[in-house]
C-alpha positions as CSV (number, residue, x, y, z in Angstrom):
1,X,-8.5,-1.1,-8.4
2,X,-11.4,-2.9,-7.0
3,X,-12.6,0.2,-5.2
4,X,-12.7,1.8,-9.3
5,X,-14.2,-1.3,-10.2
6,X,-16.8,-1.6,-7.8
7,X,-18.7,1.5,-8.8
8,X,-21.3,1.6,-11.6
9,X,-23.5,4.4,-11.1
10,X,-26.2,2.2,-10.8
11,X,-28.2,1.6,-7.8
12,X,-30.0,-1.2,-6.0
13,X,-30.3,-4.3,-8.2
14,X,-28.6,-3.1,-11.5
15,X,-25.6,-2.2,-9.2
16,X,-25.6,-5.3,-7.7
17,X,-26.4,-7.4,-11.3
18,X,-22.8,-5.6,-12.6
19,X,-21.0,-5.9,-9.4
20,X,-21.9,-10.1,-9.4
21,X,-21.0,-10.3,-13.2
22,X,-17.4,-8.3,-12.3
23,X,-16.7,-10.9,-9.5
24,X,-17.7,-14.1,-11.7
25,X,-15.6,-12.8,-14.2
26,X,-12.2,-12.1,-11.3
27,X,-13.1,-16.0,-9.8
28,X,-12.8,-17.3,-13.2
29,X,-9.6,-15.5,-13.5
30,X,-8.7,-16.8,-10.2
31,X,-9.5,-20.9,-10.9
32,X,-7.3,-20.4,-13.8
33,X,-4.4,-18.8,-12.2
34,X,-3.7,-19.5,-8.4
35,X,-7.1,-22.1,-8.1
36,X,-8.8,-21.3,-5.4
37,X,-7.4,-20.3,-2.4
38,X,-8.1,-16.6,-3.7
39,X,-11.4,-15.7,-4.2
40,X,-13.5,-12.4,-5.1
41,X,-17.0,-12.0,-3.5
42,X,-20.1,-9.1,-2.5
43,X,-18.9,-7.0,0.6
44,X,-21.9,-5.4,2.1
45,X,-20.0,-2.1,4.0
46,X,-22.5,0.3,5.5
47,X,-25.4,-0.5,2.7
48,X,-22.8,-0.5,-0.2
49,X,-22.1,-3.4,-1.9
50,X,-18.5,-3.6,-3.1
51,X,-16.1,-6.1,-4.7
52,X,-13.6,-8.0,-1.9
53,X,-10.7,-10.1,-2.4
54,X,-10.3,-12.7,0.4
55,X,-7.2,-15.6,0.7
56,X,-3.6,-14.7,0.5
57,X,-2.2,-13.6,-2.4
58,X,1.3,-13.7,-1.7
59,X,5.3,-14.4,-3.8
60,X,4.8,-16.4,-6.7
61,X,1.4,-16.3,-7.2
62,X,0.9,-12.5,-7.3
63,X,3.3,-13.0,-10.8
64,X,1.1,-16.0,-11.5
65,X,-2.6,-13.9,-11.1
66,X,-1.2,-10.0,-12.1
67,X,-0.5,-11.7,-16.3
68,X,-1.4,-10.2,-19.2
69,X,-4.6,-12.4,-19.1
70,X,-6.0,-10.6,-16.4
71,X,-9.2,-8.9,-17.1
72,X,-8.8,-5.2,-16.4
73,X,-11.2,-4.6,-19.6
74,X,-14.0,-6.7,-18.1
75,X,-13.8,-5.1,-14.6
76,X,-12.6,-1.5,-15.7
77,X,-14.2,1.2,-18.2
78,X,-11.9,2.3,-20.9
79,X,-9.2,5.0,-20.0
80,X,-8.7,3.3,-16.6
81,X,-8.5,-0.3,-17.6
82,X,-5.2,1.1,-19.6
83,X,-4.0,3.1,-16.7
84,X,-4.7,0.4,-13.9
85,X,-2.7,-2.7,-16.4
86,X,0.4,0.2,-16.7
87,X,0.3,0.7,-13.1
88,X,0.6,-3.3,-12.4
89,X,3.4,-3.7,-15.2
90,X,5.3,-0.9,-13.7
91,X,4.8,-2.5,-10.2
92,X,6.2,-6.1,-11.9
93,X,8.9,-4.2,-13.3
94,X,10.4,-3.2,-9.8
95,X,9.8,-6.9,-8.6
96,X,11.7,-8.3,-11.7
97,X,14.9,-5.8,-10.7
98,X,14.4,-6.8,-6.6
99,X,14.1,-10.3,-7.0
100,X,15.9,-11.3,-10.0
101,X,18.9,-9.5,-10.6
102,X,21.9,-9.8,-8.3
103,X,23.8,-7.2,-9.6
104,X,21.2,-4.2,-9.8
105,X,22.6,-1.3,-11.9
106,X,23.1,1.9,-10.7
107,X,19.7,4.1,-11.0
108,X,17.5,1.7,-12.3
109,X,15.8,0.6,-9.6
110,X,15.0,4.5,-8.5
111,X,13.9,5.4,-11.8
112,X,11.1,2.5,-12.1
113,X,9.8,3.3,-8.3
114,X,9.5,7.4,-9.0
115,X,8.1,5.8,-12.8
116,X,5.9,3.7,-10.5
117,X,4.5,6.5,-8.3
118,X,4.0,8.8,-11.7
119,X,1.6,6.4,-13.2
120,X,-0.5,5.5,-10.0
121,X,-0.9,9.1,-9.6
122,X,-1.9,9.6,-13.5
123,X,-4.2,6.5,-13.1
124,X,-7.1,8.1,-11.5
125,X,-7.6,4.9,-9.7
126,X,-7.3,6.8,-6.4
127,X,-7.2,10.5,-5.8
128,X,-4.1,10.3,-3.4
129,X,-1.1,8.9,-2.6
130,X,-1.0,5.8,0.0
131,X,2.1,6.0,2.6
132,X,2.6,2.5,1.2
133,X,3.4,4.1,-2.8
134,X,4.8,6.8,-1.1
135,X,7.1,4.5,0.5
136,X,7.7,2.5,-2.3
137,X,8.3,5.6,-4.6
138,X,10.6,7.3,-2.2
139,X,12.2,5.0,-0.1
140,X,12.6,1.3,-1.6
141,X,15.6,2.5,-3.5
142,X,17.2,4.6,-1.3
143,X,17.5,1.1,1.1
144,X,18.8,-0.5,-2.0
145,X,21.5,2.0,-2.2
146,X,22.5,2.5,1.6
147,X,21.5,-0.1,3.4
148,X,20.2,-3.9,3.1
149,X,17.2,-4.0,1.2
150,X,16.5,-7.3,3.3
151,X,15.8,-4.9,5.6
152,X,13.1,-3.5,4.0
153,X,10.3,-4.4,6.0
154,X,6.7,-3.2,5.8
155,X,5.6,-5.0,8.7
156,X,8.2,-2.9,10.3
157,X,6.2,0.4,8.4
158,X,2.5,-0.8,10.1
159,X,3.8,-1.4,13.5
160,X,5.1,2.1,13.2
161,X,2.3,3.8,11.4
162,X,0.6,2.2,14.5
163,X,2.5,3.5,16.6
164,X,1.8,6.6,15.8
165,X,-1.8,6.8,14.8
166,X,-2.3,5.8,18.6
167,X,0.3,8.5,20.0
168,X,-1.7,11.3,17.5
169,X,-5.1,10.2,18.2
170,X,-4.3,10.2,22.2
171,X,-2.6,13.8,22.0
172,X,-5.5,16.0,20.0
173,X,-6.0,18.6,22.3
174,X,-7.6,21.7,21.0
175,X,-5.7,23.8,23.4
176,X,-2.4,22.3,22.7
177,X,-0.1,21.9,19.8
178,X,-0.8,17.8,19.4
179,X,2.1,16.6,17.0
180,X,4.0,18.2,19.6
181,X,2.4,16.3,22.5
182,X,2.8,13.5,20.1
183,X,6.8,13.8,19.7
184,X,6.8,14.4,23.7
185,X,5.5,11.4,24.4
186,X,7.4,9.1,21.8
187,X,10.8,10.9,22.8
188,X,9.5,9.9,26.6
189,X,9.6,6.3,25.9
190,X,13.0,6.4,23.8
191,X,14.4,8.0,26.7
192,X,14.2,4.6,28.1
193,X,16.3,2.8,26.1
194,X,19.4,5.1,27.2
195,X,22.1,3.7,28.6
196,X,24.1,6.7,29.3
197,X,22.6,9.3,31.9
198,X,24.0,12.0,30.0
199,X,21.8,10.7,27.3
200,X,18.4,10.1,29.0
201,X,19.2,13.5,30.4
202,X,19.3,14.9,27.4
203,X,16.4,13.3,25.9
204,X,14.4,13.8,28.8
205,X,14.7,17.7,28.4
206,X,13.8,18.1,25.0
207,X,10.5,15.6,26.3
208,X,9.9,18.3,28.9
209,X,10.7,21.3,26.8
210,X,10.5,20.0,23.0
């Protein structure tokens, strides 16, 4: 939203003029909502000046900033200022049914996450979808119904996405297939944990072989 936000299609002081106005208008948001331990100001990223949101934004005060109050008019033109206040509702929606009901019926809370994912993609705010929606879309219920969704943890989802940006990255090799380089090593170091030498065996071929 702030990316949407931050572009005017004006340059140099006029850009910067409306990007200054957007930002006084989000702080006075802020003061009145959470005070001001979250806080909007200029980013200057390779000569572009863009709107950034610095402090922690976290649990109760995402419900207290994200309220009906908030000014998606003043920041957003027209047709997305709609889209981008549906998207957050939808969002809140799926927060109401994790956090607040105890007995969550059947369906529901897969229908609002593939409902959540249909209007960020209809939004226009961005042109793809993040592995976080994606995540959030296709996975968040499916943890609900077969697991714990205190497991759900998206901390967990960096370290891995981490894990294997590096693993990728380290395996492009024109001459060879690199997701399978990629697989080769990551099965290499769950060999490891193998307990049974039948196992590591096992795992240690398809490493070798794929």
């Amino acid at each position: 939203m702030l990316a949407y936000a931050s572009r005017t299609g004006k340059y140099g002081g006029e850009h910067l003029a409306i990007i200054e106005r957007k930002i006084k208008i989000l702080n006075q948001h802020c003061e009145r909502t959470v005070g001001k331990r979250f806080f909007f100001q200029v980013d200057t990223d390779d000569k572009n000046k863009t709107i950034s949101s610095h402090g922690k934004l976290s649990g109760h005060l995402q419900d207290l900033f994200f309220v009906d109050s908030f000014p998606y008019d003043d920041i957003l033109n027209g047709e997305i200022a709609k889209s981008a206040r549906i998207v957050v509702n939808k969002f809140k929606e799926i927060l109401v049914e994790v956090k607040h009901t105890s007995i969550r019926r059947k369906g529901v809370l897969k229908r609002l996450s593939l409902e959540f994912v249909k209007e960020f993609r209809q939004s226009g705010l961005r042109t793809t979808v993040t592995p976080y929606i994606h995540i959030i879309g296709n996975h968040l219920f499916e943890f609900d119904e077969f697991s714990n969704l205190g497991d759900y943890n998206m901390q967990g989802v960096e370290k891995n996405n981490d894990l294997l940006s590096r693993l990728y990255f380290s395996s492009t090799n024109p001459a060879r297939n690199p997701l399978l380089t990629m697989l080769q090593k990551l099965y290499r170091m769950l060999e490891m944990n193998f307990q049974d030498e039948k196992q590591r065996e096992a795992m240690a071929r398809f490493a070798c072989t794929g």
